[in-house]
Structures are given as C-alpha cells and as structure tokens.
N, C-alpha and C positions, 0 to 999 in steps of 0.2 A: 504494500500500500504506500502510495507518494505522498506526502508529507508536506506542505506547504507554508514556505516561508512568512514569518510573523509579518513581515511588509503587506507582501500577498493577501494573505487571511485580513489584515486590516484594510488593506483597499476593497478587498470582495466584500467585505461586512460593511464598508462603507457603501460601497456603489447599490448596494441592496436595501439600502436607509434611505438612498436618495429617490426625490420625487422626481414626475415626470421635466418639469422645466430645471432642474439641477441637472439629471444626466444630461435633457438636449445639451444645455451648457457645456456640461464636460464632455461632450461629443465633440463641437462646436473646436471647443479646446485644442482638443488634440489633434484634431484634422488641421487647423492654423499648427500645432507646431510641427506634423509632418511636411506641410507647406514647406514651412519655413528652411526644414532639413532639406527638402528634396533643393529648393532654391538655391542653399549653401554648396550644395554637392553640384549644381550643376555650373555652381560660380567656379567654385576650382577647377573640374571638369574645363570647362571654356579658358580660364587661366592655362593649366597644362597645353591644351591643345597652340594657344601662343605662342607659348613658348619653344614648344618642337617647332614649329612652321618658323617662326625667328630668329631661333637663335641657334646657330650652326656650332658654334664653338665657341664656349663662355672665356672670357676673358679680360684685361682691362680695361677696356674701352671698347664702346659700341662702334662699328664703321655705319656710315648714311644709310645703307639698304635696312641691316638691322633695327635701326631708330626709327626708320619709316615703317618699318612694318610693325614692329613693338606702339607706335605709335596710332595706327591703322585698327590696329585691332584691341586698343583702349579703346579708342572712338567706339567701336562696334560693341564693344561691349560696356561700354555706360550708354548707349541705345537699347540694349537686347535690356540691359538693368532695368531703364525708363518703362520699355514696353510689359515686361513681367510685372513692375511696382503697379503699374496703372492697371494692369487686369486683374492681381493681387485685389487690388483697392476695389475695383467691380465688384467683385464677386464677393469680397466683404460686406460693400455696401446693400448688395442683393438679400445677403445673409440678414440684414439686420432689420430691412423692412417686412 
C-alpha cells in the first residue's frame, strides 16, 4: 500500500474542503503558472536557438555579421515577447469577464 506524503495528504484534505468558486480559482491558478513555465521555456528555447544560428565561435569580441545577427534576433524576439504578453493579457482578460 502507497503511503502519501504529509504535503500531499494536506493538499488533498484541502482541495476536498474547498468550495466550488475556490477550486475554479485554484484551477485558474495553476493553469496561469503553467503558462507562465511553458512561456519561460520557450524564452530560452528561442535564446539557444540565437545563439547557435550566431554565434560560430565564442570569443573576445563580436565581428559585424555576428552583432547583426545577435542583434536581428533581439529585435525578433522582444516582438515574439510583445505578441505572447498581448495574447497572454486576452485571454486573461477573457478569463475574468
């Protein structure tokens, strides 16, 4: 028989106490902080990929091609940021009416 962790047992005794408008809430909840994970992961994710497509061979100093393109693909991605925060925000707003 499995045996579950006093965190556990206390969340499950909680989430079992909570009324209908508390779970939606804590639903609510954690769905925004996978959001937010999945958003983090796709931000490095995009960083990495910069990086290889940039940068050939790390060293002290950038040469023009590198800079431009290191450059290029900031731009693009405080775009790609803009467009996620703004649909982020939709769909929150959506949520709350």
């Amino acid at each position: 028989m499995r045996t579950l962790s006093p965190e556990i047992l206390i969340f499950t005794l909680t989430m079992a106490d909570l009324g209908e408008a508390d779970e939606a809430e804590l639903q609510r909840m954690v769905a925004a902080e996978q959001q937010k994970a999945q958003f983090t992961a796709q931000v490095h994710h995009f960083m990495e990929l910069c990086w290889d497509k940039c940068v050939e061979k790390p060293g002290n100093r950038l040469d023009s091609r590198t800079e431009n393109c290191l450059s290029s693909c900031v731009d693009r991605f405080i775009d790609t940021t803009f467009a996620i925060t703004s649909r982020f925000a939709q769909i929150v707003q959506k949520g709350g009416q």
